[in-house]
MOPAC internal coordinates of N, CA, C and O (Angstrom, degrees):
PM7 1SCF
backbone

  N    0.0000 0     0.00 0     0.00 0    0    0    0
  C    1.4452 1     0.00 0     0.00 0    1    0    0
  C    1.5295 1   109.46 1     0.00 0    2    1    0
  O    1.2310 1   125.99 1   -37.61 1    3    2    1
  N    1.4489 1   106.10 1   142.39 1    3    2    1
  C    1.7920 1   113.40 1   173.60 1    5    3    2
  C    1.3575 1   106.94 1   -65.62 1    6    5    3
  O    1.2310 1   121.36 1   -50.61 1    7    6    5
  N    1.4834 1   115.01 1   129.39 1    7    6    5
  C    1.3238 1   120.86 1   158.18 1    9    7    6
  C    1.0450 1   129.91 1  -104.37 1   10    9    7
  O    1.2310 1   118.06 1  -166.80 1   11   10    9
  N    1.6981 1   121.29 1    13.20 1   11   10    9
  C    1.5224 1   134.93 1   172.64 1   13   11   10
  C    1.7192 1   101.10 1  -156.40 1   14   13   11
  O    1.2310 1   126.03 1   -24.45 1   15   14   13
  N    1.4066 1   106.02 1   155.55 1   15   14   13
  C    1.3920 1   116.99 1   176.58 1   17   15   14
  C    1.7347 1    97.58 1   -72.46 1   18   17   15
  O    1.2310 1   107.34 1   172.56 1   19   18   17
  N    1.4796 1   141.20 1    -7.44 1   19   18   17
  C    1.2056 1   104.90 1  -165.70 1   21   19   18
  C    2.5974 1    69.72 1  -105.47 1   22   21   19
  O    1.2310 1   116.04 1   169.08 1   23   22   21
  N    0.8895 1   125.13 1   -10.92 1   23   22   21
  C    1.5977 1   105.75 1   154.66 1   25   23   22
  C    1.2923 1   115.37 1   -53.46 1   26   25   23
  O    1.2310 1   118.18 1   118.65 1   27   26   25
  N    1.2606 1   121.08 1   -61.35 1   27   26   25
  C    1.4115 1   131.68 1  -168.80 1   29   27   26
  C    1.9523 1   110.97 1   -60.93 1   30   29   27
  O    1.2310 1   115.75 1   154.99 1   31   30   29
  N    1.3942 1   125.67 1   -25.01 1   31   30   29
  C    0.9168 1   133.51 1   143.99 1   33   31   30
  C    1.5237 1   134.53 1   -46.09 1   34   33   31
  O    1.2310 1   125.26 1   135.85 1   35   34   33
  N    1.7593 1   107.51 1   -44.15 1   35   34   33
  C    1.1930 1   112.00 1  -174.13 1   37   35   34
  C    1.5216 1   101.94 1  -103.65 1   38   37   35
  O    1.2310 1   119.91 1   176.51 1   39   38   37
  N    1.2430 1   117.77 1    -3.49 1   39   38   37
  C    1.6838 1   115.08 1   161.42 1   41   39   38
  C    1.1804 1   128.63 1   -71.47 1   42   41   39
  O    1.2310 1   123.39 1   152.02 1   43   42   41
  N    1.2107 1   111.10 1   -27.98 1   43   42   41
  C    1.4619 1   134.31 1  -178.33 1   45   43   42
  C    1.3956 1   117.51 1  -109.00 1   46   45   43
  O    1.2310 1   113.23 1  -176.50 1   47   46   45
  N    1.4731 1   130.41 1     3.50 1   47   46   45
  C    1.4597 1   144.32 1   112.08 1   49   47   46
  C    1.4999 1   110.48 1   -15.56 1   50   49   47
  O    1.2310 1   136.61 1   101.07 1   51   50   49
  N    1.9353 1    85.44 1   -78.93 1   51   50   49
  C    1.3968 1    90.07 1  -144.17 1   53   51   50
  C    1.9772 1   101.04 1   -94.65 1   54   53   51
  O    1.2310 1   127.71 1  -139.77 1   55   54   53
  N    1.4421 1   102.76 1    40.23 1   55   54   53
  C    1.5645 1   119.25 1   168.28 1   57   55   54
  C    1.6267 1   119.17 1  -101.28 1   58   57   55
  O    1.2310 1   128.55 1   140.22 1   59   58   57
  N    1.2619 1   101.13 1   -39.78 1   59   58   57
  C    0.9128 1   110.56 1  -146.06 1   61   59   58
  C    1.8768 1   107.89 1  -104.13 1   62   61   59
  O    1.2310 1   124.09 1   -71.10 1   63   62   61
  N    1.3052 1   109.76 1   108.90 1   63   62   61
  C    1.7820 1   104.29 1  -154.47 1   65   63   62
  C    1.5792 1   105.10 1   -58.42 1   66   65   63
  O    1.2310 1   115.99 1   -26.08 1   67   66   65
  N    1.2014 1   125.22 1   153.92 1   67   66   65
  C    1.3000 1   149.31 1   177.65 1   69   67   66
  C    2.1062 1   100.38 1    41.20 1   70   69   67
  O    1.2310 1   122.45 1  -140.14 1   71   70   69
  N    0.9780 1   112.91 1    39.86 1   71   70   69
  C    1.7831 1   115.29 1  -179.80 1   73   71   70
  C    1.5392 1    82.91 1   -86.64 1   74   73   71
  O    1.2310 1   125.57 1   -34.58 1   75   74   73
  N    1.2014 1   106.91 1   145.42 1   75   74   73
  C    1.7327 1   138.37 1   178.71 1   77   75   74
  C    1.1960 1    98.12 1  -111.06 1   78   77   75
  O    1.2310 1   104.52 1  -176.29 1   79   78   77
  N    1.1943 1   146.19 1     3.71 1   79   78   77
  C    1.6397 1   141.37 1  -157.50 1   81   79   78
  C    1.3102 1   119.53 1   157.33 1   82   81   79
  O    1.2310 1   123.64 1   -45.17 1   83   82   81
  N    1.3823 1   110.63 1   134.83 1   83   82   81
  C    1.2831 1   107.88 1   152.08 1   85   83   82
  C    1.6866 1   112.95 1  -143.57 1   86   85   83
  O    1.2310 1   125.85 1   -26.57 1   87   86   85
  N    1.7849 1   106.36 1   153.43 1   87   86   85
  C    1.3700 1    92.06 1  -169.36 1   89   87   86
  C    1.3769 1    93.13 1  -153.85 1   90   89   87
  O    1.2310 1   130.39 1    -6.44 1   91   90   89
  N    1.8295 1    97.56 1   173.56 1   91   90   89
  C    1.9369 1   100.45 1  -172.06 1   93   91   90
  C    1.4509 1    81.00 1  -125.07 1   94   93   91
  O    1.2310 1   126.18 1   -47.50 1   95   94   93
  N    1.3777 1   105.73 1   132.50 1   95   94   93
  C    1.7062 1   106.49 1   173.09 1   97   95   94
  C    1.8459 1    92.42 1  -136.23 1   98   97   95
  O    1.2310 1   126.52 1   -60.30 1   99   98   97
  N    1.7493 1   105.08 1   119.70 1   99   98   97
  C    1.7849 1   119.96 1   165.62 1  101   99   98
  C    1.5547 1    77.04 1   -66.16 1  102  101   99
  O    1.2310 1   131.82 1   -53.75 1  103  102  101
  N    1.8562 1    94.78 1   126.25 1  103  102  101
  C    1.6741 1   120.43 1   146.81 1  105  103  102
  C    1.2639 1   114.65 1   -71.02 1  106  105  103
  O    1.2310 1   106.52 1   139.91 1  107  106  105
  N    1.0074 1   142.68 1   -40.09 1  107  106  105
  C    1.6306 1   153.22 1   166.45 1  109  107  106
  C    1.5750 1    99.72 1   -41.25 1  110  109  107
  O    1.2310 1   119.75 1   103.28 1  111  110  109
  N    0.9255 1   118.09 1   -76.72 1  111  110  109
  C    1.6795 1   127.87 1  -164.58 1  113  111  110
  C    1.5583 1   114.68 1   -85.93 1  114  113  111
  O    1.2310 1   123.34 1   146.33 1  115  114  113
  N    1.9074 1   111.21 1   -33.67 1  115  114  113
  C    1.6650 1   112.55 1   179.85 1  117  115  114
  C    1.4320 1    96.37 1    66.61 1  118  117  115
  O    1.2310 1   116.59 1  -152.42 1  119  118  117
  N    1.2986 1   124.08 1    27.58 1  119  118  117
  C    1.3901 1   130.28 1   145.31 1  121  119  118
  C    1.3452 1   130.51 1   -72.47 1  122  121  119
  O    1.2310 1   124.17 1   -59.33 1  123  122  121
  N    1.7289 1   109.60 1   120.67 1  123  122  121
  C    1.9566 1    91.29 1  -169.56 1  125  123  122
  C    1.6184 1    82.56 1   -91.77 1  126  125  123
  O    1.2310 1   136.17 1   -45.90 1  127  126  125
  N    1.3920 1    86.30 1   134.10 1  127  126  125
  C    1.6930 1   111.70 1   167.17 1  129  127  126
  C    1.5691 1   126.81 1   -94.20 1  130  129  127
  O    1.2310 1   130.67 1   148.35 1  131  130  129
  N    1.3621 1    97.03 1   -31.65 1  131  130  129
  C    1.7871 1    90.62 1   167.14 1  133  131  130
  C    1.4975 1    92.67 1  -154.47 1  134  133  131
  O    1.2310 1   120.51 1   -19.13 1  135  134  133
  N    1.5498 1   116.63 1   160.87 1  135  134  133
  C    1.5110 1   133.04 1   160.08 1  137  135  134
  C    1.5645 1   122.11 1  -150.93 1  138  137  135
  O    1.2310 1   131.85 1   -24.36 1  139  138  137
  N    1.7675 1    94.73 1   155.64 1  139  138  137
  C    1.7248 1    88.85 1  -171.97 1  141  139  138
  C    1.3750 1    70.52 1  -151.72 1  142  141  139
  O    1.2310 1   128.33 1   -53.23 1  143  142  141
  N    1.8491 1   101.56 1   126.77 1  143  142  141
  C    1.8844 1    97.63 1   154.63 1  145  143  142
  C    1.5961 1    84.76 1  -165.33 1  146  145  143
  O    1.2310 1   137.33 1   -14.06 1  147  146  145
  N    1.3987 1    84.04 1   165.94 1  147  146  145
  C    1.9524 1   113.44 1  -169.30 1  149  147  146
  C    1.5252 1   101.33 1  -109.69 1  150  149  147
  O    1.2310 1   119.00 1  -127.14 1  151  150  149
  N    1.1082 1   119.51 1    52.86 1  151  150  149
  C    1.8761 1   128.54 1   165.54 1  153  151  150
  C    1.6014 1   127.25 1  -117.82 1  154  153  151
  O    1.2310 1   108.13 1   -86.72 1  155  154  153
  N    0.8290 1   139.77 1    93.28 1  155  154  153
  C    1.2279 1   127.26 1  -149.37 1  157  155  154
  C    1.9132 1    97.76 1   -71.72 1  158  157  155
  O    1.2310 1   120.44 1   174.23 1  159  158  157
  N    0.9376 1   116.77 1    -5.77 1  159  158  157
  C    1.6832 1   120.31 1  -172.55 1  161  159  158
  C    1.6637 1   107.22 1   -96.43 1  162  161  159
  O    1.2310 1   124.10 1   169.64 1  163  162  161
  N    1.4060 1   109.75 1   -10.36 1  163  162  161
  C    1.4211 1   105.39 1  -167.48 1  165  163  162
  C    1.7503 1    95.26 1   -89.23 1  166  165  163
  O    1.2310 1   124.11 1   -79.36 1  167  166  165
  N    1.4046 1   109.72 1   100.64 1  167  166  165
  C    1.2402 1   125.95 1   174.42 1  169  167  166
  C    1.2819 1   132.36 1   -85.08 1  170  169  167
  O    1.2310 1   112.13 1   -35.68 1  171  170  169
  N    1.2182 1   132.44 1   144.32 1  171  170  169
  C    1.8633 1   125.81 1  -160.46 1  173  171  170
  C    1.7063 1    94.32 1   -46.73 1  174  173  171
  O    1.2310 1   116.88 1   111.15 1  175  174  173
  N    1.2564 1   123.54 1   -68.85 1  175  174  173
  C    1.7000 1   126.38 1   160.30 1  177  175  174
  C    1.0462 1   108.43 1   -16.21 1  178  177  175
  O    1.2310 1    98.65 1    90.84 1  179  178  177
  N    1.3025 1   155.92 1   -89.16 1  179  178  177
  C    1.2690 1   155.31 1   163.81 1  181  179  178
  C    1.0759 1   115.53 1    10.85 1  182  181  179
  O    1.2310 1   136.38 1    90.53 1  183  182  181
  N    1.8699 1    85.90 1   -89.47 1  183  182  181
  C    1.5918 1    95.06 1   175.15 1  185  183  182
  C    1.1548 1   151.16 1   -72.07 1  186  185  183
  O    1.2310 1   126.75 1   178.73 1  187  186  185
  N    1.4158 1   104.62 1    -1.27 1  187  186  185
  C    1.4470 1   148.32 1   140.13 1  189  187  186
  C    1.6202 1    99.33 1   -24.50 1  190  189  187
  O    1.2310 1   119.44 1    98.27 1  191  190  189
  N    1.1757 1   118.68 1   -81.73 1  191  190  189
  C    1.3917 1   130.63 1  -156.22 1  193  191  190
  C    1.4376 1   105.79 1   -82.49 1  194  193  191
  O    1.2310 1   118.77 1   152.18 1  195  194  193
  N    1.3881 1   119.95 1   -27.82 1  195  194  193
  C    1.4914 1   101.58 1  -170.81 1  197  195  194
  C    2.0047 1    86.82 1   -95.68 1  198  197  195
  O    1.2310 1   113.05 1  -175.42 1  199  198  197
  N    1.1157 1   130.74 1     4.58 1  199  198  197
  C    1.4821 1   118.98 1   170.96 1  201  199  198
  C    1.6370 1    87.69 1   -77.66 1  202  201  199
  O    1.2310 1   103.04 1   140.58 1  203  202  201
  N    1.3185 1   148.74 1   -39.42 1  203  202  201
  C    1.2166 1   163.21 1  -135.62 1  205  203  202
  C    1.8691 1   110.81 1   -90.44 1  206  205  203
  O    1.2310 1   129.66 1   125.62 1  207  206  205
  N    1.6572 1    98.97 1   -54.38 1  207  206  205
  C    1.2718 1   122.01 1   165.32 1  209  207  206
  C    1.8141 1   105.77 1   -66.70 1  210  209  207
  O    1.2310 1   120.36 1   132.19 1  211  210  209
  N    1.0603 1   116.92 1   -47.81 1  211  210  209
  C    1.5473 1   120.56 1  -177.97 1  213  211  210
  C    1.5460 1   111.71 1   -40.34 1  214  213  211
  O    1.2310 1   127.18 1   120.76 1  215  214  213
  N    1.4958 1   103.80 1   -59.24 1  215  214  213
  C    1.5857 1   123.42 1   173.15 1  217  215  214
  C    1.5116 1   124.09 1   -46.64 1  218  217  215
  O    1.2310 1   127.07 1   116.54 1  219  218  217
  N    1.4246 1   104.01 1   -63.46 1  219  218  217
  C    1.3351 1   106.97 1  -177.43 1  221  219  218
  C    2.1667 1   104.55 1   -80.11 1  222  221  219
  O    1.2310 1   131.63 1   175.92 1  223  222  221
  N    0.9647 1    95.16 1    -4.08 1  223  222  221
  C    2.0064 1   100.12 1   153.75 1  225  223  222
  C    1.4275 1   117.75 1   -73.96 1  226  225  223
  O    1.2310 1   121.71 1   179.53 1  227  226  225
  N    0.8781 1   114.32 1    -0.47 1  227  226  225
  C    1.7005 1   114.00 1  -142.70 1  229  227  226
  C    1.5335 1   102.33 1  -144.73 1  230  229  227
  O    1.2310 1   122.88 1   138.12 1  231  230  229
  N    1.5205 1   112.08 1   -41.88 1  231  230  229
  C    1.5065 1   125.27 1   177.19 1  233  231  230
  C    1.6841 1   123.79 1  -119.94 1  234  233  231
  O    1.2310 1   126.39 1   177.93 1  235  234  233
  N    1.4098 1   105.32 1    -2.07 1  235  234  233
  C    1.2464 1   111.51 1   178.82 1  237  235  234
  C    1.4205 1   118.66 1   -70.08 1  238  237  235
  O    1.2310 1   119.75 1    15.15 1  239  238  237
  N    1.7014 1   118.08 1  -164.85 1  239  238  237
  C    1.4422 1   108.35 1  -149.95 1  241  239  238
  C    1.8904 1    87.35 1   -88.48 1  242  241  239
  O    1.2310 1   100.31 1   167.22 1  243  242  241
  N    1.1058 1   153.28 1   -12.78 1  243  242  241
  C    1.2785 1   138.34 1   166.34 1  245  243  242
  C    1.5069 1   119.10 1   -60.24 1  246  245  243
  O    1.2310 1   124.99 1   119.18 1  247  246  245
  N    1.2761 1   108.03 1   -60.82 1  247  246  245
  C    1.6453 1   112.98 1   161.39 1  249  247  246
  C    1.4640 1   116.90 1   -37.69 1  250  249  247
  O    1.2310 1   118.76 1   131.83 1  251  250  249
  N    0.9283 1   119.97 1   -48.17 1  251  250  249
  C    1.6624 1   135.86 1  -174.83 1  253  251  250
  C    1.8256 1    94.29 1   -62.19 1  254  253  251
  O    1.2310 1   110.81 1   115.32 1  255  254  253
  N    1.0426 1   134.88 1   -64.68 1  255  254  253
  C    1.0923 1   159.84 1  -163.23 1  257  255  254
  C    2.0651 1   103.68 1   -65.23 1  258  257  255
  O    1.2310 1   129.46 1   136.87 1  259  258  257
  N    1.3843 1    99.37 1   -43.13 1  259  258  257
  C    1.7967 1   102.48 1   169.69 1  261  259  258
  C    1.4030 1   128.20 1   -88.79 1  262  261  259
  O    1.2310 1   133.69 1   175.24 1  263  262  261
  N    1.7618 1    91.15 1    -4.76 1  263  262  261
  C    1.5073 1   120.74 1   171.64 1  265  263  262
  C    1.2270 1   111.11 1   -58.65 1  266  265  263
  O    1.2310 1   126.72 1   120.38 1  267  266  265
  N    1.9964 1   104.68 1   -59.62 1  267  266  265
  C    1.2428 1   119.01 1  -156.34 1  269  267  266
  C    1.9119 1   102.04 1   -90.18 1  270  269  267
  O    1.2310 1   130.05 1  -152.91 1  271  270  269
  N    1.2910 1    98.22 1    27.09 1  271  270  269
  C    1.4127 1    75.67 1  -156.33 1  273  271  270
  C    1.9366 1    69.50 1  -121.36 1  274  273  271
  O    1.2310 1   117.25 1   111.38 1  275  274  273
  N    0.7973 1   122.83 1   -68.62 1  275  274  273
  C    1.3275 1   118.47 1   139.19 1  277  275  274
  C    1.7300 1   129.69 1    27.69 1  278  277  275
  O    1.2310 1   133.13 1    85.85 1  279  278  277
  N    1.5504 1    92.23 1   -94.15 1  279  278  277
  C    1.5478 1   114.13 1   174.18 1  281  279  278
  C    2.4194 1    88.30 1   -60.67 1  282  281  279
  O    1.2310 1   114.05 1   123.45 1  283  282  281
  N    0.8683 1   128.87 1   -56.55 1  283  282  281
  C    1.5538 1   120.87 1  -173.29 1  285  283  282
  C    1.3299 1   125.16 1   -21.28 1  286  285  283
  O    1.2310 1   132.60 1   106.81 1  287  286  285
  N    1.5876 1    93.27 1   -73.19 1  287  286  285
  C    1.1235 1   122.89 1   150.88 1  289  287  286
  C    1.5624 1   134.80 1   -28.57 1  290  289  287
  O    1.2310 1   120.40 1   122.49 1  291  290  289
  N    1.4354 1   116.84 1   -57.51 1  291  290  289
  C    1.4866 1   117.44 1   158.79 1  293  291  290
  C    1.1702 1   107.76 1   -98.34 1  294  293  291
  O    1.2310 1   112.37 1  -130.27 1  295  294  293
  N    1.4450 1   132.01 1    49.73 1  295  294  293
  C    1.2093 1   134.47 1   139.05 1  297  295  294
  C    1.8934 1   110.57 1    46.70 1  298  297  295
  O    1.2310 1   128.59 1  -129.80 1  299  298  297
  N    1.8967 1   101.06 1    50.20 1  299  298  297
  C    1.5483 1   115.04 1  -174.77 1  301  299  298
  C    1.3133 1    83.21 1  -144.02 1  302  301  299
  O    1.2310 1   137.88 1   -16.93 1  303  302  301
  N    1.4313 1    82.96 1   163.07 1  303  302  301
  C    1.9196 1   108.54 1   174.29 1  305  303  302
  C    1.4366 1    90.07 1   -70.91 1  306  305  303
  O    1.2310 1   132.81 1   -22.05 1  307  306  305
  N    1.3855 1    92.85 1   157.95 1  307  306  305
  C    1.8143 1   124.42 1   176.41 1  309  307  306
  C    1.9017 1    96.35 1   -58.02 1  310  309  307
  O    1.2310 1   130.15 1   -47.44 1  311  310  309
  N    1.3866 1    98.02 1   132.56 1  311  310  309
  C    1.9817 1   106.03 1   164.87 1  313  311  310
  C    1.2883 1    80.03 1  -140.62 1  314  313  311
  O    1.2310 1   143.41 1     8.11 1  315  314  313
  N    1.8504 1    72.12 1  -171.89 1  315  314  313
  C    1.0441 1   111.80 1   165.82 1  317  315  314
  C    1.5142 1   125.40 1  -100.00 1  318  317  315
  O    1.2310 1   113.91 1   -87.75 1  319  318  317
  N    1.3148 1   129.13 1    92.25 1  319  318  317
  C    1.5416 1   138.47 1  -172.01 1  321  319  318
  C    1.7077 1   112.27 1   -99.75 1  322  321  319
  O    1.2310 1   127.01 1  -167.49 1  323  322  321
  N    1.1474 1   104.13 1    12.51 1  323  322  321
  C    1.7905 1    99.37 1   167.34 1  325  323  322
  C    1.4932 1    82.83 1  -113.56 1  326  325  323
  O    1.2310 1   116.87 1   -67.35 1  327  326  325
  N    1.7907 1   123.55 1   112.65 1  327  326  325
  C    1.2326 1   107.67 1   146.43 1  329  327  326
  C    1.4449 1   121.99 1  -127.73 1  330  329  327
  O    1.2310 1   121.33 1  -153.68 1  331  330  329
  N    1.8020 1   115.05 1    26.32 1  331  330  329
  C    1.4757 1   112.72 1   166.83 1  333  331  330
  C    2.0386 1    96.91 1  -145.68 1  334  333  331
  O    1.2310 1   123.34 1   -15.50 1  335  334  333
  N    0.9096 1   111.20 1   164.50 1  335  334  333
  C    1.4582 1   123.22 1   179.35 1  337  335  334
  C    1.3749 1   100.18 1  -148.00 1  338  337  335
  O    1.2310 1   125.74 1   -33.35 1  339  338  337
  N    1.8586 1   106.58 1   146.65 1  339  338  337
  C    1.1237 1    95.76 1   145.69 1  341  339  338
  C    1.7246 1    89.49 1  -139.31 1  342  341  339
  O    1.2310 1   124.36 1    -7.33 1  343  342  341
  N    1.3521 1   109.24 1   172.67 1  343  342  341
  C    1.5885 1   108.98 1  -152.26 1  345  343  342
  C    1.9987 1    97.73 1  -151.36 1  346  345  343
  O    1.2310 1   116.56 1   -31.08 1  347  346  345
  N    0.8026 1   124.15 1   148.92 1  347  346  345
  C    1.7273 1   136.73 1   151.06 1  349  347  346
  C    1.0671 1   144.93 1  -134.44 1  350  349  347
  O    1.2310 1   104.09 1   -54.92 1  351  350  349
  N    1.1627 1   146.94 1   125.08 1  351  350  349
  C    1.2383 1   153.41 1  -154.30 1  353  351  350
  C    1.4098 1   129.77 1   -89.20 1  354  353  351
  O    1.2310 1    87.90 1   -77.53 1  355  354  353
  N    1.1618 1   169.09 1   102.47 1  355  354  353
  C    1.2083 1   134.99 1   159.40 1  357  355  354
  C    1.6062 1   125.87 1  -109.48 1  358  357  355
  O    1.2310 1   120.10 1   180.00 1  359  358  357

């Protein structure tokens, strides 16, 4: 069993066939909170920016926009209702 999120990072590394990464990025802040990847090029910079890109995926003006369309619909003020992702690449 994981006894820290940066275990639970590298468990799910080493789960998941051919994954290059895995990471916890706060949408609120676009803080990377934990990482585990097998690239020798994926540099704090890097990952810097794609924790950066993650956020504004997630909080930018489209999201904002399925938010409000969202809150309409259930007849509530506009939030925030994306508050976990998980996502993959290839």
């Amino acid at each position: 069993m994981a006894d820290s999120l940066n275990d639970v990072v590298e468990e799910m590394l080493a789960q998941v066939d051919e994954a290059l990464g895995v990471a916890v990025v706060d949408l609120s802040s676009g803080l990377l909170i934990s990482v585990a990847h097998n690239v020798p090029y994926f540099t704090q910079s890097y990952l810097d920016a794609v924790a950066a890109a993650a956020v504004d995926m997630f909080r930018g003006k489209t999201v904002r926009n399925v938010e409000e369309l969202i809150a309409q619909h259930r007849g509530e003020d506009p939030a925030r209702h994306v508050h976990e992702v998980q996502m993959g690449t290839t």
